[in-house]
C-alpha positions as CSV (number, residue, x, y, z in Angstrom):
1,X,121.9,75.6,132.0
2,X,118.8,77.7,132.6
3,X,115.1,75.9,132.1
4,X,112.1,77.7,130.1
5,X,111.6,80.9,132.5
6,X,115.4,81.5,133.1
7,X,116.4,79.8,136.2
8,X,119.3,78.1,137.3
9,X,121.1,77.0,140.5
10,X,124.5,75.8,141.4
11,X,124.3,72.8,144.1
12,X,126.1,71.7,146.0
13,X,128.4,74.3,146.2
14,X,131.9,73.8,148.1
15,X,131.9,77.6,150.2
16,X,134.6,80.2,149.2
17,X,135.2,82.7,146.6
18,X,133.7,83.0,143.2
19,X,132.6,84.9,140.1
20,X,129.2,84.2,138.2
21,X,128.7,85.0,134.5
22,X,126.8,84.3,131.7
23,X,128.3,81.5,129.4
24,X,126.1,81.4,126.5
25,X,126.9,78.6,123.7
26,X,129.0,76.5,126.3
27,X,128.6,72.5,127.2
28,X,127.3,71.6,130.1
29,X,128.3,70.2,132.9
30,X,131.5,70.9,131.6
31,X,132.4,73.6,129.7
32,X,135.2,73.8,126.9
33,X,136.4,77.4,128.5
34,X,136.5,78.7,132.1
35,X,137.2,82.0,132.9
36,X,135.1,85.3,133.0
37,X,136.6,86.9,129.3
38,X,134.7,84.0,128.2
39,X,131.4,85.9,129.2
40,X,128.8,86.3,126.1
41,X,125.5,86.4,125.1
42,X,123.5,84.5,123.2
43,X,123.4,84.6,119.3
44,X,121.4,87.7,118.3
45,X,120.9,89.1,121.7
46,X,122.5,91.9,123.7
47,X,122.7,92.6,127.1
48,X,120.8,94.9,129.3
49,X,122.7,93.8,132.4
50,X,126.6,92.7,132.7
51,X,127.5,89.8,131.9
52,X,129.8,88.8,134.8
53,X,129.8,89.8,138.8
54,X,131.8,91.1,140.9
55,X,133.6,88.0,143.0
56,X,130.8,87.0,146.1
57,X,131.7,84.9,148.7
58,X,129.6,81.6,149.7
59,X,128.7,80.8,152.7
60,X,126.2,78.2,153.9
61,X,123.2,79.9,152.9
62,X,121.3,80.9,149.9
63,X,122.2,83.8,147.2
64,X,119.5,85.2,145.5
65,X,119.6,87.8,142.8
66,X,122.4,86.9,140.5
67,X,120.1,87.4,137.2
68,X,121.3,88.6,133.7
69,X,119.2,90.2,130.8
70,X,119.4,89.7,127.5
71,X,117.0,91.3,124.9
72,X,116.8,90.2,121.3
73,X,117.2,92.8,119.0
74,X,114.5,94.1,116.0
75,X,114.0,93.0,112.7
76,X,113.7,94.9,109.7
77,X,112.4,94.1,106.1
78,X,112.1,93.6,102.9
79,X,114.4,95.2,100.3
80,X,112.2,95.9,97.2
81,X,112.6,96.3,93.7
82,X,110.2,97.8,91.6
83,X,109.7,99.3,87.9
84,X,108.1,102.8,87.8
85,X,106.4,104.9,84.7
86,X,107.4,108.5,84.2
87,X,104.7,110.7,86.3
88,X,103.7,108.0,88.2
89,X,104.0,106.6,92.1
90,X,105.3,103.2,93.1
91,X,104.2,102.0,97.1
92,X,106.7,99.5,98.7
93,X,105.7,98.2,101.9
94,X,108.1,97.2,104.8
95,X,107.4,95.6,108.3
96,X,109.3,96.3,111.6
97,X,109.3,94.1,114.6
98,X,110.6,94.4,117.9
99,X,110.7,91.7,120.6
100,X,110.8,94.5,123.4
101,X,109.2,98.2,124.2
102,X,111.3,101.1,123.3
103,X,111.0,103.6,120.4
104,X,112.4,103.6,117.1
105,X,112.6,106.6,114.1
106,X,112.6,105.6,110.7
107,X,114.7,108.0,108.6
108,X,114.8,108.0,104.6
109,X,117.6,109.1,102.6
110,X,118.0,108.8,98.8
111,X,120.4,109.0,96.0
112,X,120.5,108.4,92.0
113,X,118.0,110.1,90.1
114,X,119.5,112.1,87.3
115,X,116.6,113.7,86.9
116,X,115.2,116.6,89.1
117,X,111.5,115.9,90.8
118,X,111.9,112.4,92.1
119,X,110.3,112.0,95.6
120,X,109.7,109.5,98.4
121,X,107.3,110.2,101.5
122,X,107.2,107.7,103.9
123,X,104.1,106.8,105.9
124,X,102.5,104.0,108.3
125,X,100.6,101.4,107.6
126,X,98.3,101.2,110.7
127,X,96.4,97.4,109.2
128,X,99.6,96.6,108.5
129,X,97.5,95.4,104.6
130,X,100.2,97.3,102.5
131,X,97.7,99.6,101.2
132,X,97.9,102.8,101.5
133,X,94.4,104.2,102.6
134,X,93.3,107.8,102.5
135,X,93.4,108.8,106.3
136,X,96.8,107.3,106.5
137,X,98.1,109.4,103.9
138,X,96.9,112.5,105.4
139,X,100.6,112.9,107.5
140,X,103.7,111.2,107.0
141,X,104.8,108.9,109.9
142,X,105.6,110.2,113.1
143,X,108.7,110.0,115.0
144,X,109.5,108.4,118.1
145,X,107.2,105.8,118.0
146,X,106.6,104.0,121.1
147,X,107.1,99.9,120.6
148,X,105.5,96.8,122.3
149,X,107.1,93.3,122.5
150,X,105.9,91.3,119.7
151,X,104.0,94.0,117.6
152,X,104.6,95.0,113.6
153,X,105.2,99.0,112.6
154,X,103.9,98.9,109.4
155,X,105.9,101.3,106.3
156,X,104.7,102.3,103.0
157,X,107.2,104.0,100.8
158,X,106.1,106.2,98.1
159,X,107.9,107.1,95.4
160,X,106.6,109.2,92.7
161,X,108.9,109.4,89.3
162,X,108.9,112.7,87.6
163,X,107.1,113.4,84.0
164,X,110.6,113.9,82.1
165,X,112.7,111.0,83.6
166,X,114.8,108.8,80.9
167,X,113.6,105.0,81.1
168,X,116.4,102.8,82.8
169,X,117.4,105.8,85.0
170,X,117.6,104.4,89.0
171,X,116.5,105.8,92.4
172,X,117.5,104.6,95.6
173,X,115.8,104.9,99.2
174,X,117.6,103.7,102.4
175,X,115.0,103.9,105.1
176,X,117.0,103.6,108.2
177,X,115.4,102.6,111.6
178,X,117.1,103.4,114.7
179,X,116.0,101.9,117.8
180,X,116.2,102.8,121.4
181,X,116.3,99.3,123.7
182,X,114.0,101.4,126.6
183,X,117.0,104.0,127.0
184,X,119.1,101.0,128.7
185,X,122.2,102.0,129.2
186,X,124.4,98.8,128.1
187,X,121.6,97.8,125.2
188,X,122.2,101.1,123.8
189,X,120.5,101.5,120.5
190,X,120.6,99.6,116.8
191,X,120.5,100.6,113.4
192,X,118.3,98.5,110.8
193,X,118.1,99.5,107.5
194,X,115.9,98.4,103.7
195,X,116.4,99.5,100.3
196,X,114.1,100.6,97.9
197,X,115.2,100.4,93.9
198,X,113.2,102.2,91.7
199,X,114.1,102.0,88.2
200,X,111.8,104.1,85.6
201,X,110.4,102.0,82.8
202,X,109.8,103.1,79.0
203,X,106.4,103.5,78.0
204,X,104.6,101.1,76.0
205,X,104.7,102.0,72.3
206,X,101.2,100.4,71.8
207,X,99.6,101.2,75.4
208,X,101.2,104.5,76.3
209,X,101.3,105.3,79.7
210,X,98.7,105.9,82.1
211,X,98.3,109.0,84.7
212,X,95.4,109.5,87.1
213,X,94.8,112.8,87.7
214,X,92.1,114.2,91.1
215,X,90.8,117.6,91.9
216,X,89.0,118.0,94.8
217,X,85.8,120.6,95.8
218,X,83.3,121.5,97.9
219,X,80.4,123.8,98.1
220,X,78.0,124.8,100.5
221,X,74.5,123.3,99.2
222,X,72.3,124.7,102.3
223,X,73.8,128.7,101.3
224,X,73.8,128.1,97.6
225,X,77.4,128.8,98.0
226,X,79.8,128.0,94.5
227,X,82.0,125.4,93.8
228,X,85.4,125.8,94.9
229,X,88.6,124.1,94.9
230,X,89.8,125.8,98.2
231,X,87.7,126.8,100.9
232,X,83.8,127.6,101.7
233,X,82.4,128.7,104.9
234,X,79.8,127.0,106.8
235,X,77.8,126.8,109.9
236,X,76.4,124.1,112.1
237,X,73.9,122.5,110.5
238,X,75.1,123.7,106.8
239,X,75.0,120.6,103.9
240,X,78.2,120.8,102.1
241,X,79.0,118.3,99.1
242,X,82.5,117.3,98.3
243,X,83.3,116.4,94.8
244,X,86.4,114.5,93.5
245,X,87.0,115.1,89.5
246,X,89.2,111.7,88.2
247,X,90.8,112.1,84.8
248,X,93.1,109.5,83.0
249,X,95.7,112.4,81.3
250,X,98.3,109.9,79.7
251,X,97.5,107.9,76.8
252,X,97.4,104.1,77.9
253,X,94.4,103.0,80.4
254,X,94.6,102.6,84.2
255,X,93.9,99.0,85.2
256,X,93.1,98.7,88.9
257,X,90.7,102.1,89.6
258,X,90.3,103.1,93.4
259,X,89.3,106.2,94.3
260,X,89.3,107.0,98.6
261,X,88.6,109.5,100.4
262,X,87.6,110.5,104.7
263,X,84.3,111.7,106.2
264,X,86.3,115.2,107.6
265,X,86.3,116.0,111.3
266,X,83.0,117.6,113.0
267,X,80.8,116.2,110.3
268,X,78.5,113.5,109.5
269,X,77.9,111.9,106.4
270,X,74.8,112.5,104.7
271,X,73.6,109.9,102.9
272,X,75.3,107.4,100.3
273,X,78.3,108.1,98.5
274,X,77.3,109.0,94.4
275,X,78.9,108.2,91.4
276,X,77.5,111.3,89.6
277,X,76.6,110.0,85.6
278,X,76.9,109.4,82.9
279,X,80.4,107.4,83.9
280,X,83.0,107.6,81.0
281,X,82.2,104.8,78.4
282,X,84.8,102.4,79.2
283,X,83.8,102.0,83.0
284,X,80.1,99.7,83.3
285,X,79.6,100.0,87.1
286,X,80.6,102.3,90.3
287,X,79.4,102.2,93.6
288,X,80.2,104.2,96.7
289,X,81.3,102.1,100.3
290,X,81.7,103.1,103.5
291,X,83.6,101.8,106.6
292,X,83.7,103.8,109.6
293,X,85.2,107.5,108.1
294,X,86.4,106.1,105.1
295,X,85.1,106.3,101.8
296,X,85.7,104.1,98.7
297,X,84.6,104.5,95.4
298,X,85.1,100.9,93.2
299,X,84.3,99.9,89.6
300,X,83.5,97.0,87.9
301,X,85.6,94.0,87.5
302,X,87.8,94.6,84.7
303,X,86.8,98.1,83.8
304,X,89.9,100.0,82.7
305,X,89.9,104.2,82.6
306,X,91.0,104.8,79.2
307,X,93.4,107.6,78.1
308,X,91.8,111.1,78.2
309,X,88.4,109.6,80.2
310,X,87.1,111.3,83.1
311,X,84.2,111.1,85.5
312,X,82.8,112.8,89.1
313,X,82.0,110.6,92.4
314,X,80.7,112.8,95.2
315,X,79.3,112.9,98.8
316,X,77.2,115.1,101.4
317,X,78.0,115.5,105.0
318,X,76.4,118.2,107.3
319,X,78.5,120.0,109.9
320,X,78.2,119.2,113.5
């Protein structure tokens, strides 16, 4: 039996002929089989070595060397479940772990969906807080990602429902992750895989539904420039202001009001974030955070954006 760091030793040890391997789930001193087809590893492990040697003889002397590996494999999770409004997103989060370097690629396929315009994007969750912030949203994640012993790859699964889906109608997402053990030959690779269930919900007779609508501009303050939801030109040194219009198009209120939004690249933020006024009549506060690049617009506790509401927040930043 090996101690805490993996060593063992055989003595004394009557010289001749032998063959070594790894016995995993035996008794000691005395094992219940004997032979090398016995050879296995330990529950949930695989081997990145063999798991028997070639005979050696034994002399009167030392042997040195006779080491097996054994890597445990990743882990993978949750499934989720979730209820979704027509013209709306749902964001399932997932956590993979690996107990070695490596790489793994995480691939989504779906099926169900009767009706045409369902979607799921996949990105990473770099806090790992199951929230999916603005500069993580700017790409989906990347593949081949490189793995340390020990540390979580963090998912967030979006899935957006289309405008004329039926309520009760199901979509599936299988996000598969394969995993390379470090390109080791005998560890070869794995396959992990969670499940996303998305089934669309009827709209509340009484509330209606809810759907939060952004458009983006910017315009070039320093040249007077106009507002445009596109693209303005600039220079070093030019103030440009960036506003984000937030609607509520459906008919029932939205609950739980975020906006976001990142300081772009080459530029530095001028001033404090505004909520431009007057706000729309059922929101009573709004104020305008920043940490690091990003930007976060929050309203008061227990203000709800009401059906057909709307309001601008806003910020400056001046070009490198």
């Amino acid at each position: 039996r090996t101690d805490a760091d993996g060593k063992y030793e055989f003595f004394p040890v009557i010289p001749g002929d032998y063959r070594l391997y790894e016995a995993s789930r035996e008794t000691v001193p005395t094992p219940q089989n004997c032979n090398v087809s016995f050879a296995k590893d330990p529950a949930n492990y695989r081997s990145t070595t063999n798991n028997a040697f070639e005979q050696f003889s034994v002399v009167d002397a030392e042997i040195n060397g006779k080491d097996f590996g054994d890597i445990q494999g990743p882990t993978f999770e949750p499934d989720n479940t979730g209820s979704i409004l027509a013209g709306n997103v749902e964001f399932y989060a997932h956590k993979f772990t690996a107990k070695s370097t490596g790489s793994v690629d995480f691939i989504s396929s779906s099926s169900g969906g009767a009706t045409v315009g369902w979607s799921s994007v996949i990105y990473q969750d770099l806090d790992c807080n199951g929230q999916l912030e603005t500069a993580e949203a700017n790409a989906p994640v990347a593949s081949n990602l490189a793995t340390i012993a020990g540390q979580d790859i963090c998912l967030i699964n979006k899935v957006y429902a289309p405008t004329g889906v039926s309520a009760g109608e199901t979509f599936s997402n299988i996000i598969s992750a394969d995993f390379n053990f470090n390109n080791n030959a005998l560890a070869g690779t794995t396959t992990l895989k969670v499940t996303d269930l998305s089934k669309a919900a009827a709209n509340d007779p009484v509330l209606g539904s809810s759907k939060l609508e952004l458009r983006k501009t910017v315009q070039n303050i320093t040249q007077s420039s106009a507002e445009t939801e596109t693209q303005n030109q600039a220079k070093p040194g030019d103030t440009l202001k960036y506003r984000i219009y937030y609607s509520n198009t459906g008919t029932g209120s939205i609950t739980d009001l975020e906006i976001k939004d990142v300081v772009p690249a080459f530029t530095t933020l001028s001033g404090s974030p505004d909520c431009e006024t007057p706000l729309p009549a059922s929101l009573t506060s709004c104020s305008g955070n920043v940490s690091g690049g990003n930007i976060e617009w929050t309203f008061g506790v227990g203000d709800v954006l009401d059906g057909g509401a709307q309001g601008v927040v806003s910020y400056e930043v001046i070009i490198d």
